[in-house]
C-alpha positions as semicolon CSV with decimal commas, in nm:
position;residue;x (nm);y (nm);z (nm)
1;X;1,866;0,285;0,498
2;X;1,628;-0,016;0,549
3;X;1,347;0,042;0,745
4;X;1,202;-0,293;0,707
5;X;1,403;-0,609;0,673
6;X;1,334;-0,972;0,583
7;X;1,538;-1,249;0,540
8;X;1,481;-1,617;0,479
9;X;1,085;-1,568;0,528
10;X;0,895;-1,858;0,571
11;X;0,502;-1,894;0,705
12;X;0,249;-2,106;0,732
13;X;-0,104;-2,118;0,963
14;X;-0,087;-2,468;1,047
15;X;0,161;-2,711;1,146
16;X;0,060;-2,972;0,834
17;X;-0,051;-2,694;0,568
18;X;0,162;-2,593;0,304
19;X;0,361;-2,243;0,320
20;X;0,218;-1,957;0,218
21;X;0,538;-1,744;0,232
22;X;0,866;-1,937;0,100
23;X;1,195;-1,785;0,125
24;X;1,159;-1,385;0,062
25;X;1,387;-1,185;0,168
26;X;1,339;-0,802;0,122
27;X;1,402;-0,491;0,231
28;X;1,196;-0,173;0,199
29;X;1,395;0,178;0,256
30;X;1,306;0,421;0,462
31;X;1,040;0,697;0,319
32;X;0,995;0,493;0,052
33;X;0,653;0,418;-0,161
34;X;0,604;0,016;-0,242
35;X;0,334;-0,139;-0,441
36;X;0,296;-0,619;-0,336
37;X;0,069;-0,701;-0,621
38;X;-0,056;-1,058;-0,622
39;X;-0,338;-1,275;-0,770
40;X;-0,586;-1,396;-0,476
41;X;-0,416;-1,640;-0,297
42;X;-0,019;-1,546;-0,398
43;X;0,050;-1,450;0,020
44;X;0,061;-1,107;-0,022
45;X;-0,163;-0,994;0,236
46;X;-0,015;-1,224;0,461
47;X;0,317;-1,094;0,406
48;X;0,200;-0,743;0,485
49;X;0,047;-0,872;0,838
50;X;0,460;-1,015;0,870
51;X;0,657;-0,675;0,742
52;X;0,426;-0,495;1,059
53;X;0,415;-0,746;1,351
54;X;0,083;-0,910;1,322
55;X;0,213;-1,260;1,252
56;X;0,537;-1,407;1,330
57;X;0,721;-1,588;1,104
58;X;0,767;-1,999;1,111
59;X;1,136;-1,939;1,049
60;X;1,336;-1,626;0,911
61;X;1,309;-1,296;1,052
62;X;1,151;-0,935;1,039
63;X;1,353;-0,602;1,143
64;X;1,095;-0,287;1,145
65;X;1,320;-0,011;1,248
66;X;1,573;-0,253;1,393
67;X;1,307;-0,400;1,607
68;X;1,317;-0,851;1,585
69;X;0,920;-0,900;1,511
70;X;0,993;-1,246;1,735
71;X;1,103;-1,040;2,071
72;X;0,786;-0,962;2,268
73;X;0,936;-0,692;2,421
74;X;0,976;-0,474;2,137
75;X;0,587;-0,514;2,023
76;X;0,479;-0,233;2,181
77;X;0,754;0,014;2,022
78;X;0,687;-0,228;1,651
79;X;0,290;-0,095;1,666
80;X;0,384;0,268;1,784
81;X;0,622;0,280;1,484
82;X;0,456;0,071;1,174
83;X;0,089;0,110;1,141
84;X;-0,182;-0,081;0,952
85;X;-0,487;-0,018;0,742
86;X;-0,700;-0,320;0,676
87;X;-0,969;-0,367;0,362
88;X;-1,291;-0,264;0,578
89;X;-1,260;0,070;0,729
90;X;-1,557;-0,049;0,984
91;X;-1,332;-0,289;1,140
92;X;-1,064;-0,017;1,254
93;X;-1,325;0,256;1,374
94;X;-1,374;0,256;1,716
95;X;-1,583;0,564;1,826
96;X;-1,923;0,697;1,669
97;X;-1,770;1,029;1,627
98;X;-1,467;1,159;1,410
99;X;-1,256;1,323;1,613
100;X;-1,346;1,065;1,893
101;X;-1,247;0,795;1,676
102;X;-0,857;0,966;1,582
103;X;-0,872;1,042;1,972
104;X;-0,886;0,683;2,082
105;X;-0,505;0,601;2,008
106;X;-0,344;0,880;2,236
107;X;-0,631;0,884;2,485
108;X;-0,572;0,510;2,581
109;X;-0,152;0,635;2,567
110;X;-0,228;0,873;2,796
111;X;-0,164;1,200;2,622
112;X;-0,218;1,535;2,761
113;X;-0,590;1,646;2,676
114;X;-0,479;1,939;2,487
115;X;-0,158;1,740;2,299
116;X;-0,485;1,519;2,168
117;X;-0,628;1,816;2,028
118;X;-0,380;1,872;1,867
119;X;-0,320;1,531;1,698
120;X;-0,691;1,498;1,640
121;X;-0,679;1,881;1,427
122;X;-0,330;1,775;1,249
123;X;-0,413;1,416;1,146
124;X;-0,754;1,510;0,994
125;X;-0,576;1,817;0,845
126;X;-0,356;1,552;0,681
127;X;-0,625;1,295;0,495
128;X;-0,853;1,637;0,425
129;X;-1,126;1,521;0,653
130;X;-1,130;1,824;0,925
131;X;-1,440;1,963;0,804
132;X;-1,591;1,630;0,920
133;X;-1,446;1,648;1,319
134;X;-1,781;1,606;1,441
135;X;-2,002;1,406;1,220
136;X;-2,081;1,069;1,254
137;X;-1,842;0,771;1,151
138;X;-2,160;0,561;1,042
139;X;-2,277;0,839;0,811
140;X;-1,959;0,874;0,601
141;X;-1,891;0,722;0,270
142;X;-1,627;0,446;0,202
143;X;-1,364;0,636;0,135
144;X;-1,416;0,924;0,392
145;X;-1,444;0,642;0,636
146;X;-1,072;0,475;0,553
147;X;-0,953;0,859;0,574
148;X;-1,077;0,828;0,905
149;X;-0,916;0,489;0,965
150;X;-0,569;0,675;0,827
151;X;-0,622;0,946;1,040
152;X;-0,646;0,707;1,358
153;X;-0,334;0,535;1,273
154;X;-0,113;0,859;1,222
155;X;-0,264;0,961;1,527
156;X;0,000;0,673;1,689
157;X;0,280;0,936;1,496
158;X;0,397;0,593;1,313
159;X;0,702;0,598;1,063
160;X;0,556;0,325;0,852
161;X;0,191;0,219;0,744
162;X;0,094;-0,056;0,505
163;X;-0,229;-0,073;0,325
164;X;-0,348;-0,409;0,332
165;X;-0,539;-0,372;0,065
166;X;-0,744;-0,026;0,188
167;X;-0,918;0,026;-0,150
168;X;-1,046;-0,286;-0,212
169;X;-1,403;-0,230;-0,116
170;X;-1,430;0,140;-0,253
171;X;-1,582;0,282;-0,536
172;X;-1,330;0,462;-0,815
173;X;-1,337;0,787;-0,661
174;X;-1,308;0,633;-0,315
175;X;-0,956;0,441;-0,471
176;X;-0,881;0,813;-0,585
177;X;-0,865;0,973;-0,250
178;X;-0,716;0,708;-0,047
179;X;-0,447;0,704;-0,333
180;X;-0,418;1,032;-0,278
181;X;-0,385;1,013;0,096
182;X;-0,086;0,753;0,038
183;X;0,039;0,976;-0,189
184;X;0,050;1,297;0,075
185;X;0,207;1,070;0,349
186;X;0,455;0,955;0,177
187;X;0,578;1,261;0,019
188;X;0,471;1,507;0,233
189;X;0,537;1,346;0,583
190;X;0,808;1,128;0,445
191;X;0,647;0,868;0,626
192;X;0,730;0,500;0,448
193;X;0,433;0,339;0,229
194;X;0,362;-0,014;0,192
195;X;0,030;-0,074;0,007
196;X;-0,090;-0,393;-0,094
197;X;-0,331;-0,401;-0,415
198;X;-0,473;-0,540;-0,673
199;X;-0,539;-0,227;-0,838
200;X;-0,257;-0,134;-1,143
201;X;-0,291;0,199;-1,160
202;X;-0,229;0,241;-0,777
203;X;0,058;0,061;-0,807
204;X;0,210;0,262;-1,095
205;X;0,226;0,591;-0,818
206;X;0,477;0,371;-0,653
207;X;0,841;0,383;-0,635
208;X;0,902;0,026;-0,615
209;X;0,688;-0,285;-0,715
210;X;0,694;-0,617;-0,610
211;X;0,446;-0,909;-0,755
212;X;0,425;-1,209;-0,569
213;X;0,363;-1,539;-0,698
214;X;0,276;-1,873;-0,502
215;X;0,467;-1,719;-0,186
216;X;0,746;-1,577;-0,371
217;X;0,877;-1,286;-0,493
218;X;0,813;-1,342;-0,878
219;X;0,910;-0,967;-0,996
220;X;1,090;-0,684;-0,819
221;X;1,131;-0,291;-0,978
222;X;1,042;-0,002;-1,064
223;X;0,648;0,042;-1,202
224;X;0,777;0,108;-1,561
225;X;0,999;-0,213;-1,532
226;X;0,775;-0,430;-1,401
227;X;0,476;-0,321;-1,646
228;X;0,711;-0,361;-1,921
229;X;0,675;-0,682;-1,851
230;X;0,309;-0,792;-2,001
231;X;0,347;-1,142;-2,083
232;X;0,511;-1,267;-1,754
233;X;0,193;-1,089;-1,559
234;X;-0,017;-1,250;-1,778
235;X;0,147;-1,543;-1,667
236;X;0,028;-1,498;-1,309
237;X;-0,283;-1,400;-1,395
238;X;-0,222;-1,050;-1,362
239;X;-0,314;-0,717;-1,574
240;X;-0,130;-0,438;-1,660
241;X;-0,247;-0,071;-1,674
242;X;-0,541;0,000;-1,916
243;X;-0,285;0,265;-2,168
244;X;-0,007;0,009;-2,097
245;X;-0,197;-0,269;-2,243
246;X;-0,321;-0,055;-2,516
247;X;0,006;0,004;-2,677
248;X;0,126;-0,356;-2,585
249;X;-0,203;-0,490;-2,797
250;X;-0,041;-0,217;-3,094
251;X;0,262;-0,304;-3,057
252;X;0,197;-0,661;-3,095
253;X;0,010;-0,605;-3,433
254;X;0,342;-0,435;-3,555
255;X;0,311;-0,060;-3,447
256;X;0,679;-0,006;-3,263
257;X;0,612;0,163;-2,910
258;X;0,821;0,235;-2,646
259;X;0,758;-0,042;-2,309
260;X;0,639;0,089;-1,981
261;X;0,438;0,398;-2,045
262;X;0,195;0,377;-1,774
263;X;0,014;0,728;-1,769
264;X;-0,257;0,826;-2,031
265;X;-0,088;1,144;-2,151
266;X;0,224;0,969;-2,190
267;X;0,073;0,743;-2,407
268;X;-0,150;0,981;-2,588
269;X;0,190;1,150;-2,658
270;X;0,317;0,809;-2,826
271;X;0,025;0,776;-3,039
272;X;0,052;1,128;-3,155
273;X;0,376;1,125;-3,260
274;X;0,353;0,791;-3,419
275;X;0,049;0,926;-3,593
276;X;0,254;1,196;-3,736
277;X;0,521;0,984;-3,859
278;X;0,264;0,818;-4,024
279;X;0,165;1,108;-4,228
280;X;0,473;1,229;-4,301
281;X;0,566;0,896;-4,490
């Protein structure tokens, strides 16, 4: 079932500027995991604010849950059910205090005092950060911080959330937990994922991955799939996973590996047992 649906996209910020988003037309399932990579500049963060609400489109349309992203009325219900987590955590917390901050959401909804107590308790219990109810959001690191950010969007009970790129301004074991986080929600809570990166091996815990291009959907598959593909992301100025590229580079100088192994132990496997064939010859 499609949770989020777009046809015929088009967008651009001003009347006379070129589009940033040409034609795409997608559709993400529900309680699904998907991975928009994108050099700087290919419209993938500005898709993400169009597949939640934030912008409307110049022509083409948006479903979220059924909901037309052009009818006012259903903006409300579009923001209850698809959340968003932006690059800088300090932009999306509100309060100086944890729990205060997750609070914020239902307290402005007017939930019953002890429902929010509730909510506040689960949601932290979710991104691991209920040890931390009561300290102060100023103190925490980077990636406690955007735990806190997650925690005050699931506070809203959404369906979907899409990272706009959440882990771009965090430090490797910052990218871990929130990564991690994603991971939970998804699985866990079955709630749908939409993360936008620039970060290869976050996009390899994905189910699907889509690589835009100029405003365009350029590839569309699964991680091993679309990492198979080396020389057309090199193309777009785009990496691959460190092990992936490995055995592409071997491969290349005329040791025969297998394409889209994406995980080191995988690949350590590969190298082993090509080592061993090796020896045997």
């Amino acid at each position: 079932m499609s949770f989020i649906e777009a046809k015929n996209l088009y967008f651009k910020y001003r009347e006379h500027e070129p589009e940033v988003i040409k034609n795409i037309s997608l559709r993400i399932e529900k309680g699904s995991y998907t991975a928009i990579l994108g050099h700087n500049g290919s419209g993938k963060s500005t898709l993400a604010k169009l597949l939640c609400g934030i912008l409307q489109p110049t022509s083409g349309t948006v479903k979220i849950d059924g909901l037309d992203t052009r009818n006012e009325e259903n903006i409300y219900k579009i923001r209850e059910t698809c959340g968003m987590v932006f690059q800088n955590p300090d932009n999306q917390i509100v309060a100086s205090v944890v729990e205060e901050d997750v609070a914020f959401a239902p307290e402005n909804l007017g939930v019953d005092p002890a429902e929010i107590r509730k909510i506040v308790d689960n949601c932290l219990k979710t991104v691991g950060m209920e040890e931390y109810a009561l300290h102060s959001t100023y103190k925490l690191s980077g990636g406690q911080k955007q735990r806190v950010a997650i925690a005050g969007v699931l506070a809203m009970n959404p369906k979907c959330i899409i990272f706009d790129e959440a882990t771009a301004m965090l430090d490797p074991n910052g990218r871990k937990e929130i990564t991690a986080a994603m991971k939970k929600l998804n699985r866990q809570k079955n709630i749908t994922v939409v993360t936008i990166t620039h970060y290869m091996n976050e996009a390899v815990e994905a189910d699907r991955v889509i690589v835009l291009n100029k405003g365009e959907v350029f590839l569309d598959g699964t991680p091993k799939k679309i990492f198979s593909e080396v020389e057309k992301l090199k193309s777009v100025s785009l990496s691959v996973p460190q092990v992936t590229e490995l055995l592409y580079l071997l491969d290349r100088d005329g040791y025969a590996f297998p394409k889209g192994i994406l995980h080191t132990m995988e690949a350590a496997e590969a190298i082993e047992q090509k080592v061993q064939g090796v020896r045997r010859l």
